[in-house]
Each structure stands twice: as C-alpha cells, then as structure tokens.
PDB file of N, CA, C, O and CB in Angstrom:
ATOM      1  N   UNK A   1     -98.317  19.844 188.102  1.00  0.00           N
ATOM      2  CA  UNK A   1     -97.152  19.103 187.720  1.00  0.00           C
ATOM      3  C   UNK A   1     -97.338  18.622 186.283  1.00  0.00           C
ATOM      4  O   UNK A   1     -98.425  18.296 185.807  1.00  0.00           O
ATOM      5  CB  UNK A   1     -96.904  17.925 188.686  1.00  0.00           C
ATOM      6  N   UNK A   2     -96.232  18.611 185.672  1.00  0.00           N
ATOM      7  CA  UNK A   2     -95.989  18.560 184.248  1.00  0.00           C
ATOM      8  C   UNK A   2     -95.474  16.877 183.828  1.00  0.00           C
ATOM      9  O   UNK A   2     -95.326  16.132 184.796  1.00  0.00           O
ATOM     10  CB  UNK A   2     -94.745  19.808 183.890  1.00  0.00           C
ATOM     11  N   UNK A   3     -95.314  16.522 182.984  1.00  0.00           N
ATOM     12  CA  UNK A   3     -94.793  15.484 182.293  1.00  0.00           C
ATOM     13  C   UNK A   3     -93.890  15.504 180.957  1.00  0.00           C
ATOM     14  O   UNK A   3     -94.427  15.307 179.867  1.00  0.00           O
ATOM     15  CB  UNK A   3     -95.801  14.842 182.071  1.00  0.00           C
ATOM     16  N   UNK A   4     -92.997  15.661 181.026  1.00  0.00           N
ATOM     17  CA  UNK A   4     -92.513  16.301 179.340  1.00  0.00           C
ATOM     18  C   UNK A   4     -92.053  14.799 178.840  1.00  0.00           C
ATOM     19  O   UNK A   4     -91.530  14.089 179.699  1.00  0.00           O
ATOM     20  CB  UNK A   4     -90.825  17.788 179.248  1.00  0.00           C
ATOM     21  N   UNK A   5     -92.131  14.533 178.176  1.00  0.00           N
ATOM     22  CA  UNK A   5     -91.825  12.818 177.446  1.00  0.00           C
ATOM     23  C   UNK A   5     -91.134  13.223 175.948  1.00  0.00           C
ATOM     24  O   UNK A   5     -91.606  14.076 175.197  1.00  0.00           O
ATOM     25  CB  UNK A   5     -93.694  11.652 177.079  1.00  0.00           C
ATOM     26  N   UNK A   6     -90.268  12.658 175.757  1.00  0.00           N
ATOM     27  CA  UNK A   6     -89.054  13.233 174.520  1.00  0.00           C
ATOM     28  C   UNK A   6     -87.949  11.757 174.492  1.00  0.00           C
ATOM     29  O   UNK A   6     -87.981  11.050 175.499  1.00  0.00           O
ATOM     30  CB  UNK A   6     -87.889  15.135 175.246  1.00  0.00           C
ATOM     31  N   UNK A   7     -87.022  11.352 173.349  1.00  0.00           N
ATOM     32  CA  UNK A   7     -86.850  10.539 173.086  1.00  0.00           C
ATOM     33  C   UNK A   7     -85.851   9.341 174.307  1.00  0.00           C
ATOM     34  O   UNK A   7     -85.637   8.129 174.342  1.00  0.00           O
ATOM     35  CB  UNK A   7     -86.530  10.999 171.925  1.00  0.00           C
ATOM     36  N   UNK A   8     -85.469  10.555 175.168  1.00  0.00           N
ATOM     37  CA  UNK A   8     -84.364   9.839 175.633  1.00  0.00           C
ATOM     38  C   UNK A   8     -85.062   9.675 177.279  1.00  0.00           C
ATOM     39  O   UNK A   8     -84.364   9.340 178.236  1.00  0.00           O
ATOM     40  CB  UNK A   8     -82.715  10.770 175.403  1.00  0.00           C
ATOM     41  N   UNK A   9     -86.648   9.997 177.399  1.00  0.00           N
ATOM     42  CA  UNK A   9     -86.969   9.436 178.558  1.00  0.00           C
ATOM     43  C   UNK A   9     -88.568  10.738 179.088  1.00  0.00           C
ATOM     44  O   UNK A   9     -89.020  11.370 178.132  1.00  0.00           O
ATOM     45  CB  UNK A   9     -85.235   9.394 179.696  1.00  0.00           C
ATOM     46  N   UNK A  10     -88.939  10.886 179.859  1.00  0.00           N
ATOM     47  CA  UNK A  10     -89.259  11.919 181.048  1.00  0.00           C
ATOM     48  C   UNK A  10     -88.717  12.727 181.980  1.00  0.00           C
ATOM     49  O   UNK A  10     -87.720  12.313 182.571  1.00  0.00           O
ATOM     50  CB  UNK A  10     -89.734  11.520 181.697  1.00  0.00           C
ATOM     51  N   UNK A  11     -89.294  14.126 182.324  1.00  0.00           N
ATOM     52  CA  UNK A  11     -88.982  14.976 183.214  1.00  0.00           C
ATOM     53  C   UNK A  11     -90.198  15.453 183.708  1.00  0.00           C
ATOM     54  O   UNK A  11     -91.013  15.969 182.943  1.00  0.00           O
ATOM     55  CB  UNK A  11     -88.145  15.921 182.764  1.00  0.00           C
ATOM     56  N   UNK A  12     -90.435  15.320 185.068  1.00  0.00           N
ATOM     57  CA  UNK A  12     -91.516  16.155 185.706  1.00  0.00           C
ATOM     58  C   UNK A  12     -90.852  17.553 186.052  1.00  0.00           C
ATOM     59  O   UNK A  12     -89.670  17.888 186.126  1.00  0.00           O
ATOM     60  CB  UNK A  12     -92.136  15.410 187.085  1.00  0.00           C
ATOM     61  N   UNK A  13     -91.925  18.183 186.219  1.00  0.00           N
ATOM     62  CA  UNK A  13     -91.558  19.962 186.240  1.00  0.00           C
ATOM     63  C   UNK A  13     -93.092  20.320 186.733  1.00  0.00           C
ATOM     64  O   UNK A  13     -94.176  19.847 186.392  1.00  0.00           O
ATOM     65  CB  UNK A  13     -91.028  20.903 184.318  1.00  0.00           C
ATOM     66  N   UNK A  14     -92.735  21.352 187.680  1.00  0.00           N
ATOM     67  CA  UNK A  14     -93.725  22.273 188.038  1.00  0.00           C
ATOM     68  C   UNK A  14     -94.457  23.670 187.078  1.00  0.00           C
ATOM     69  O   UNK A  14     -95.357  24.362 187.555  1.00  0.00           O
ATOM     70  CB  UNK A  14     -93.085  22.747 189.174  1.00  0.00           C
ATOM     71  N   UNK A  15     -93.937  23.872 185.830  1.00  0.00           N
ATOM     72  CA  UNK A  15     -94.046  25.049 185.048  1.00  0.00           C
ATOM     73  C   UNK A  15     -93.017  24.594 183.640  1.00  0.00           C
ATOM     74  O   UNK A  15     -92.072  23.810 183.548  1.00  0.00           O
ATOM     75  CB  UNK A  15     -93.491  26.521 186.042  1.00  0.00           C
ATOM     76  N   UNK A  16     -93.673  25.448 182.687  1.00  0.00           N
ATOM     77  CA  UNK A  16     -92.772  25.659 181.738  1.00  0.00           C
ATOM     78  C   UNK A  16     -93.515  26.574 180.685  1.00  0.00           C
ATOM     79  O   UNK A  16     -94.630  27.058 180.488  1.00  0.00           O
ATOM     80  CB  UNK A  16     -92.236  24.319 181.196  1.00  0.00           C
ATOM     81  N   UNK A  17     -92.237  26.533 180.113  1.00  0.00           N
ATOM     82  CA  UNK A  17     -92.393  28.100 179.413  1.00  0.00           C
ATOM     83  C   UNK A  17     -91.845  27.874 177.557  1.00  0.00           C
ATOM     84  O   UNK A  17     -90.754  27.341 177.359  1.00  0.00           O
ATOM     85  CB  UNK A  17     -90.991  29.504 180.498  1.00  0.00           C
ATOM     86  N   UNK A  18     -92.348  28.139 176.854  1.00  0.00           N
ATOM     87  CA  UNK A  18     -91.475  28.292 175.636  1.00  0.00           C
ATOM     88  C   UNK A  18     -90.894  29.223 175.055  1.00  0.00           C
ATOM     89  O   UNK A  18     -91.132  30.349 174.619  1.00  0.00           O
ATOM     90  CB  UNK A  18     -91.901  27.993 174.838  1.00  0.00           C
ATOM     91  N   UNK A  19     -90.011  28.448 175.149  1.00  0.00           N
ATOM     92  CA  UNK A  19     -88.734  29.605 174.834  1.00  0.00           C
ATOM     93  C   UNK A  19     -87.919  29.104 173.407  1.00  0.00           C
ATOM     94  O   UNK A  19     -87.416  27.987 173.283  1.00  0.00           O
ATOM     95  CB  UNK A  19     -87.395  29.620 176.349  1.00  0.00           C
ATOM     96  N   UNK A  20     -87.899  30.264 172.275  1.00  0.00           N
ATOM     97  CA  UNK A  20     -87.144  30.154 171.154  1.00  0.00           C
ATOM     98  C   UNK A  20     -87.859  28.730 170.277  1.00  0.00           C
ATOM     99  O   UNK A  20     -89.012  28.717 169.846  1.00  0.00           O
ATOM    100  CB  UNK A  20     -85.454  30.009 171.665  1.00  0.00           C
ATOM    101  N   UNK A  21     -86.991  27.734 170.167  1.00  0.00           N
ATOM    102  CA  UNK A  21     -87.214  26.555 169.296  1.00  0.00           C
ATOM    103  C   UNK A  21     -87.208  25.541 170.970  1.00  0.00           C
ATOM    104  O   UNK A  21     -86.432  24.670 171.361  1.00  0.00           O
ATOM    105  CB  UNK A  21     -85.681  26.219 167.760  1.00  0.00           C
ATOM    106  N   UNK A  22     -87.843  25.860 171.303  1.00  0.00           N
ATOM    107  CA  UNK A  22     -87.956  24.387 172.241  1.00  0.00           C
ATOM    108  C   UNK A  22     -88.709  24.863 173.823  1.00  0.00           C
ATOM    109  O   UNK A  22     -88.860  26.084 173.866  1.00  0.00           O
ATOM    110  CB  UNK A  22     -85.995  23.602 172.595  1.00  0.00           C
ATOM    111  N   UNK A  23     -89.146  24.208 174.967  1.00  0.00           N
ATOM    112  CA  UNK A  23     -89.602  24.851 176.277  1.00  0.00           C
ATOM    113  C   UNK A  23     -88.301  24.815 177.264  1.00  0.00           C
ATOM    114  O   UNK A  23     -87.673  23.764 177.397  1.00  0.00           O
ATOM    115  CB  UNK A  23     -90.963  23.980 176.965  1.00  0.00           C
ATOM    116  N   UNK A  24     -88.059  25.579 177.704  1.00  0.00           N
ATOM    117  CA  UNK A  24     -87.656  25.539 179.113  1.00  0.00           C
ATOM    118  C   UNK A  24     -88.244  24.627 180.684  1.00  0.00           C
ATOM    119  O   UNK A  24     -89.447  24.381 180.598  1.00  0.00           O
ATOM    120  CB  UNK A  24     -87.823  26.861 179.291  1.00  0.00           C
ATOM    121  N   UNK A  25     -87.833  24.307 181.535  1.00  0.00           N
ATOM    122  CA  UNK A  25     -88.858  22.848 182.632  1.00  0.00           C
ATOM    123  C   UNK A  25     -88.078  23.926 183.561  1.00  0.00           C
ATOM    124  O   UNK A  25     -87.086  24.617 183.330  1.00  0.00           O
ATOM    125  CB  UNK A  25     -88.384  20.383 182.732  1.00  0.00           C
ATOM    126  N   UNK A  26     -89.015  23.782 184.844  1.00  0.00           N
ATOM    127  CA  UNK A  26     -88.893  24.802 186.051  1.00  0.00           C
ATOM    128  C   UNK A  26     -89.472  23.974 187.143  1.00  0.00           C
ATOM    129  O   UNK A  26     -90.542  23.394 186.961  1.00  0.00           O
ATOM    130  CB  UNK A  26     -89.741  26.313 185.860  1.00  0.00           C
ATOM    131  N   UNK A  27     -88.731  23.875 188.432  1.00  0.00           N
ATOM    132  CA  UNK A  27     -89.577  22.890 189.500  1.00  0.00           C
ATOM    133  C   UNK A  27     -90.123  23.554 190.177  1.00  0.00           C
ATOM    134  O   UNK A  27     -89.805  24.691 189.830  1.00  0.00           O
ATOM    135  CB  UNK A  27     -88.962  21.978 190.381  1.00  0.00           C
ATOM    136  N   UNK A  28     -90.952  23.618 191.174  1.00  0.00           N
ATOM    137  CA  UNK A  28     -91.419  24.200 192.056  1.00  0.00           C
ATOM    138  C   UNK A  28     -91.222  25.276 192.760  1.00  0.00           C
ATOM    139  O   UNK A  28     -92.087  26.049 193.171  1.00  0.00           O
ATOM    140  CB  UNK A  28     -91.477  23.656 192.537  1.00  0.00           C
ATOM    141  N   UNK A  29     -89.625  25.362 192.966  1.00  0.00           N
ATOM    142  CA  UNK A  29     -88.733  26.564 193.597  1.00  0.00           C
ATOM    143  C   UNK A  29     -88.296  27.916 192.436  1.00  0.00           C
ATOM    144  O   UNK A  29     -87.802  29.027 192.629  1.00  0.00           O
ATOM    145  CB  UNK A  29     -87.151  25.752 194.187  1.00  0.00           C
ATOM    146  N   UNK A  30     -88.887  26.976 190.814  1.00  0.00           N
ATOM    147  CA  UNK A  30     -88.742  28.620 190.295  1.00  0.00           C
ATOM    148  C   UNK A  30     -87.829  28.220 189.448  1.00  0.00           C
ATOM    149  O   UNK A  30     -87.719  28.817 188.376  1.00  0.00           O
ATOM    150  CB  UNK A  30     -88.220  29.974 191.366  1.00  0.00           C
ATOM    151  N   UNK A  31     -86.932  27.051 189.785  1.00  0.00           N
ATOM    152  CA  UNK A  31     -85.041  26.884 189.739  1.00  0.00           C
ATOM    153  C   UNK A  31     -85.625  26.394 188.142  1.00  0.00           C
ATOM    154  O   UNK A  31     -86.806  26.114 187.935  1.00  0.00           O
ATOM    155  CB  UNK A  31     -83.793  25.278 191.174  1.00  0.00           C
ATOM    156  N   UNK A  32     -84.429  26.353 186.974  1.00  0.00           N
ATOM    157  CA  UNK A  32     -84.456  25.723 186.247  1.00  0.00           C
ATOM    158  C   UNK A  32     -83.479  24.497 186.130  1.00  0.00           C
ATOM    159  O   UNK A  32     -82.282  24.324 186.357  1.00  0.00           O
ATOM    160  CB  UNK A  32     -84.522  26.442 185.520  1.00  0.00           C
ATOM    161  N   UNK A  33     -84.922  23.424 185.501  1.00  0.00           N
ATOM    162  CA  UNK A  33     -84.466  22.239 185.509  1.00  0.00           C
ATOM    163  C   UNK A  33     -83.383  21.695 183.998  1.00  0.00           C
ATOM    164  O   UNK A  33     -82.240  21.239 184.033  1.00  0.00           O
ATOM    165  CB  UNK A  33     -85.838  21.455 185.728  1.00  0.00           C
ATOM    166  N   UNK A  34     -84.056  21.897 183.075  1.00  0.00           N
ATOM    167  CA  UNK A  34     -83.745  21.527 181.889  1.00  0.00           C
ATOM    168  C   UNK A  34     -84.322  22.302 179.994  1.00  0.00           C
ATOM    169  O   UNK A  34     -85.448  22.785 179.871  1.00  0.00           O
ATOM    170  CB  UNK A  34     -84.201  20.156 182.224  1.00  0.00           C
ATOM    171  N   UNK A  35     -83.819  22.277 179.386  1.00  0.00           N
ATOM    172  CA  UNK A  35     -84.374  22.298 178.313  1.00  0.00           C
ATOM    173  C   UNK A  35     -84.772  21.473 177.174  1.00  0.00           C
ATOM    174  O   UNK A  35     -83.939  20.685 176.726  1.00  0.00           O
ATOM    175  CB  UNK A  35     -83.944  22.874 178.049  1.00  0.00           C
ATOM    176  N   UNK A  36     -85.825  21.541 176.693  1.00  0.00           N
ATOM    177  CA  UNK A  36     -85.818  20.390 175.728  1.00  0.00           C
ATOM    178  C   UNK A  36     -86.075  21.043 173.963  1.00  0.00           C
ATOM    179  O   UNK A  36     -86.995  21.830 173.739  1.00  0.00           O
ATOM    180  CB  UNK A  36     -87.227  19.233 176.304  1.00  0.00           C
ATOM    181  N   UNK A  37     -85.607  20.812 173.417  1.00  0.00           N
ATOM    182  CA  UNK A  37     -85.820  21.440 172.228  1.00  0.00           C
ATOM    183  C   UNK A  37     -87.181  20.594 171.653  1.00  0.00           C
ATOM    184  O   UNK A  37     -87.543  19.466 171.990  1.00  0.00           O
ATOM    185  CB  UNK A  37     -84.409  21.384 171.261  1.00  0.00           C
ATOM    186  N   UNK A  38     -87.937  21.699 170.477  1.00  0.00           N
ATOM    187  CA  UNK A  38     -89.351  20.913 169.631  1.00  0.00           C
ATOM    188  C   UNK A  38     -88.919  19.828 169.057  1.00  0.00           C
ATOM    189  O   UNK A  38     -89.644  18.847 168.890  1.00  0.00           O
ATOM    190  CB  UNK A  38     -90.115  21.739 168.369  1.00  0.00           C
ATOM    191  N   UNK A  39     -87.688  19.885 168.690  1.00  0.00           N
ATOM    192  CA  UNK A  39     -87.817  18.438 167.692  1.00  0.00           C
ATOM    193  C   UNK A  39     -87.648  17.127 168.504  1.00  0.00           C
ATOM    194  O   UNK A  39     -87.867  15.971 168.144  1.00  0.00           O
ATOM    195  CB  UNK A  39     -86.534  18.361 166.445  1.00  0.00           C
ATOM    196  N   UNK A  40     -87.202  17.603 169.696  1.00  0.00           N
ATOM    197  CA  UNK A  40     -87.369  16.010 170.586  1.00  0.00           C
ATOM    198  C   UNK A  40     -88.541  15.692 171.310  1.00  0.00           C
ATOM    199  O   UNK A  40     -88.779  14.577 171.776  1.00  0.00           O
ATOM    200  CB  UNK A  40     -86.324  15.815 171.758  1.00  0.00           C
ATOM    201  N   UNK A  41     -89.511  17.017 171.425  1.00  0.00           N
ATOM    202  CA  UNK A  41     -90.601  16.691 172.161  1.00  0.00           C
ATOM    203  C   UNK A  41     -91.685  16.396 171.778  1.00  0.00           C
ATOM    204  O   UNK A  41     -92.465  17.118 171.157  1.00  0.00           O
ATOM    205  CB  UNK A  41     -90.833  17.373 172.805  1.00  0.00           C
ATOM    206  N   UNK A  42     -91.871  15.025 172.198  1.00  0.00           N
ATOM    207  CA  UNK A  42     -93.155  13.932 172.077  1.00  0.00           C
ATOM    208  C   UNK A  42     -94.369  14.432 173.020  1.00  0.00           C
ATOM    209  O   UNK A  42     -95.437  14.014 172.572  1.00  0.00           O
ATOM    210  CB  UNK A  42     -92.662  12.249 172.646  1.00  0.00           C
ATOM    211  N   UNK A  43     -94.528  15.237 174.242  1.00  0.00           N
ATOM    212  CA  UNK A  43     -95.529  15.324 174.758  1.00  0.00           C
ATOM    213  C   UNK A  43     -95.369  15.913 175.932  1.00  0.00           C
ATOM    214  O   UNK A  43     -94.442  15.596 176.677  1.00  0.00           O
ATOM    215  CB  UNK A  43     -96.067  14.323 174.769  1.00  0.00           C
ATOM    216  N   UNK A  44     -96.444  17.040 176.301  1.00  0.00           N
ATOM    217  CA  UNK A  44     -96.513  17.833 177.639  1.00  0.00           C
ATOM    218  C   UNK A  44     -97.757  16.939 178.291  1.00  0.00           C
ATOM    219  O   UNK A  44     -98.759  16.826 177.584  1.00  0.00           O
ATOM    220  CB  UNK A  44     -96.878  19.711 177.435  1.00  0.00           C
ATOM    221  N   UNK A  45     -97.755  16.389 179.410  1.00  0.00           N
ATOM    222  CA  UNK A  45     -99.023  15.957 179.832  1.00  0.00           C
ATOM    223  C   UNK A  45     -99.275  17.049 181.395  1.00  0.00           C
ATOM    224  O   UNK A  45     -98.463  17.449 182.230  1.00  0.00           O
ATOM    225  CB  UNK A  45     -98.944  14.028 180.097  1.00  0.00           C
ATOM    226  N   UNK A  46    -100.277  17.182 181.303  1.00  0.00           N
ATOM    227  CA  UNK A  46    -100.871  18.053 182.300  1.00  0.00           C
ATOM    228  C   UNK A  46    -101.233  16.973 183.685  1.00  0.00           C
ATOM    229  O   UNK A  46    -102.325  16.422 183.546  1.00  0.00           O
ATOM    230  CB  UNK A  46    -102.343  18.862 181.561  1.00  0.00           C
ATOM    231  N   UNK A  47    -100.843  16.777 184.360  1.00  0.00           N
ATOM    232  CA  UNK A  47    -100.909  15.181 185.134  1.00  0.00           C
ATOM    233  C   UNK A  47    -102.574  15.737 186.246  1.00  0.00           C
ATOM    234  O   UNK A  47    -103.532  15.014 186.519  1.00  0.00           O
ATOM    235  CB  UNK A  47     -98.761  14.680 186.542  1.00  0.00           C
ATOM    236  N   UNK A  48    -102.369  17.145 186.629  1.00  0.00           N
ATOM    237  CA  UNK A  48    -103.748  17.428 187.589  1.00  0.00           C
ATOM    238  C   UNK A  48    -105.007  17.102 186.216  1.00  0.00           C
ATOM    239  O   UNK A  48    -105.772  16.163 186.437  1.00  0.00           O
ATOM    240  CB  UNK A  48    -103.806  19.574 188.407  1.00  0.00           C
ATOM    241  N   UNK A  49    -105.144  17.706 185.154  1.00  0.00           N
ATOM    242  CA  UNK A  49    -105.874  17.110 184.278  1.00  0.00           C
ATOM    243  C   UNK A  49    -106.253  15.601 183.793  1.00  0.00           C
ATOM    244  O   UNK A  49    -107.376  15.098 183.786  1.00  0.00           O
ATOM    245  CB  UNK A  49    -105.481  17.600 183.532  1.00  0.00           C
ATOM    246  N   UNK A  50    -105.147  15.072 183.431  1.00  0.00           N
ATOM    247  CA  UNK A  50    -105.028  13.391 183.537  1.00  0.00           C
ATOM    248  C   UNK A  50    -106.118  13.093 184.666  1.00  0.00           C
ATOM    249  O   UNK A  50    -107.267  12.725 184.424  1.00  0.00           O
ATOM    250  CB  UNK A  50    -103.285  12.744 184.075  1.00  0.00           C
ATOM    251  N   UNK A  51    -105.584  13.306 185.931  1.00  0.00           N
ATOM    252  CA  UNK A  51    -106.050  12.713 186.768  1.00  0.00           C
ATOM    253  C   UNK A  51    -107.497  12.857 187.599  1.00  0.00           C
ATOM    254  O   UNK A  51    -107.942  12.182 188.527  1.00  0.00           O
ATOM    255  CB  UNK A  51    -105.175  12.780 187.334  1.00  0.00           C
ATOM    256  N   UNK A  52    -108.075  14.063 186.855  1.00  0.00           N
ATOM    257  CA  UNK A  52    -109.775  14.395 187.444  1.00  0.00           C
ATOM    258  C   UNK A  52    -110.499  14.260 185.803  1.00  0.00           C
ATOM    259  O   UNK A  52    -111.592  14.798 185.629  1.00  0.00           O
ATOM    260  CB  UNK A  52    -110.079  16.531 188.393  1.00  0.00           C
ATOM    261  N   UNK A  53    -110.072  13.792 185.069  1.00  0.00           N
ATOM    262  CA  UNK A  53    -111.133  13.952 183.441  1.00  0.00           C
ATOM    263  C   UNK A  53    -110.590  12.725 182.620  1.00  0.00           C
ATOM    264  O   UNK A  53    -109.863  13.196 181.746  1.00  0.00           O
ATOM    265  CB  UNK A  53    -110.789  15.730 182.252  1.00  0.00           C
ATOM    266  N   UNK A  54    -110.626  11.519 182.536  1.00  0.00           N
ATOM    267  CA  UNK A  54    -110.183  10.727 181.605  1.00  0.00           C
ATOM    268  C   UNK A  54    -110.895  10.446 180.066  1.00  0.00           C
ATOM    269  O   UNK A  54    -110.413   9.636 179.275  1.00  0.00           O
ATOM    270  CB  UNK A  54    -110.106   9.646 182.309  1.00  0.00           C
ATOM    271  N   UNK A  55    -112.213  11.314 179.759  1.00  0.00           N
ATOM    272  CA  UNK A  55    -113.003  11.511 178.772  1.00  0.00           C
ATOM    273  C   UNK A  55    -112.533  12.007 177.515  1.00  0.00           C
ATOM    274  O   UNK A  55    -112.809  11.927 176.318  1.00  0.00           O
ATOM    275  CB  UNK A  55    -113.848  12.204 179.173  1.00  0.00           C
ATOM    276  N   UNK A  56    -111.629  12.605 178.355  1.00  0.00           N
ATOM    277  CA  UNK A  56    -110.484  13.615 176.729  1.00  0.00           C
ATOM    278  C   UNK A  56    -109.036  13.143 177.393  1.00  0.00           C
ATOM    279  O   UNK A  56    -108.737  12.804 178.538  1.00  0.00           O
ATOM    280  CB  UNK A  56    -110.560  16.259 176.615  1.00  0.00           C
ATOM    281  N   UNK A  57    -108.357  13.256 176.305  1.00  0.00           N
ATOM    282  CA  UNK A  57    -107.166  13.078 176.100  1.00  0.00           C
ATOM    283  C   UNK A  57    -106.105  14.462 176.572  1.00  0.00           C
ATOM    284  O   UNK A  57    -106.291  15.597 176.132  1.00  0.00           O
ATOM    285  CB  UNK A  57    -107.179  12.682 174.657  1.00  0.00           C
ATOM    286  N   UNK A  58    -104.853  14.054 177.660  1.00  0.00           N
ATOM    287  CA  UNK A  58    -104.611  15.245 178.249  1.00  0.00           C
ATOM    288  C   UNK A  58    -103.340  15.550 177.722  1.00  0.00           C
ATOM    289  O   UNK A  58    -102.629  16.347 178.334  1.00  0.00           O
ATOM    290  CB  UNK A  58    -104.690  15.246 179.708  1.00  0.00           C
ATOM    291  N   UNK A  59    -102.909  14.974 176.562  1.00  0.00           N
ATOM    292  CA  UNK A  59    -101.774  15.683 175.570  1.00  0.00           C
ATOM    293  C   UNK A  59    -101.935  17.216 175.389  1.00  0.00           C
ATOM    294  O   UNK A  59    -103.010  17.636 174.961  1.00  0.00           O
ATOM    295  CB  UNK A  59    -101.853  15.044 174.024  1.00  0.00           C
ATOM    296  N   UNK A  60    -100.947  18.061 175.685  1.00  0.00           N
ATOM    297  CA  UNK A  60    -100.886  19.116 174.857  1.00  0.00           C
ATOM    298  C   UNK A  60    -100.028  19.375 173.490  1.00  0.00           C
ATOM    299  O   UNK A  60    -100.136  20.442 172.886  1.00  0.00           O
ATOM    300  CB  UNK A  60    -100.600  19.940 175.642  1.00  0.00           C
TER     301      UNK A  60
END
C-alpha cells in the first residue's frame, strides 16, 4: 500500500505507475483510482517499508 501526499490532501493506492507528466493510483482490484500530476506531488510513501525499517527514510 501506497501513500501519495500532494497539495490538496492524500490517496492510498495499491500500485502505481508513471505515466506521461504525472503517476496514475490503482487499488487493489486493478481499477483506477486517480491521477496526480509531478507538479503537485509532494511524496510516494511505501507504508510496508515505513513500517518494518524506521533507520532510513521511506520517501520515494
């Protein structure tokens, strides 16, 4: 599970993909959720990472 953080809030997502000038967010079923373009996005957090390694920082 994903974390995408951008100006106007969060979206969790199961997958994502980049596509063109920005990622595409995908839930679990495959379905698409949303798009967010690069210039609004502040941060992908990897949340299974976050949550077994707090030594490094889990920004991508």
């Amino acid at each position: 599970m994903y974390q995408i953080l951008f100006p106007e809030g969060q979206i969790e997502c199961d997958r994502y993909q980049e596509a063109g000038n920005g990622v595409e967010l995908y839930d679990e079923d495959g379905e698409f959720v949303a798009f967010v373009p690069f210039s609004n996005l502040h941060a992908i957090i990897d949340e299974e990472k976050a949550s077994r390694d707090t030594s490094e920082p889990s920004v991508m």
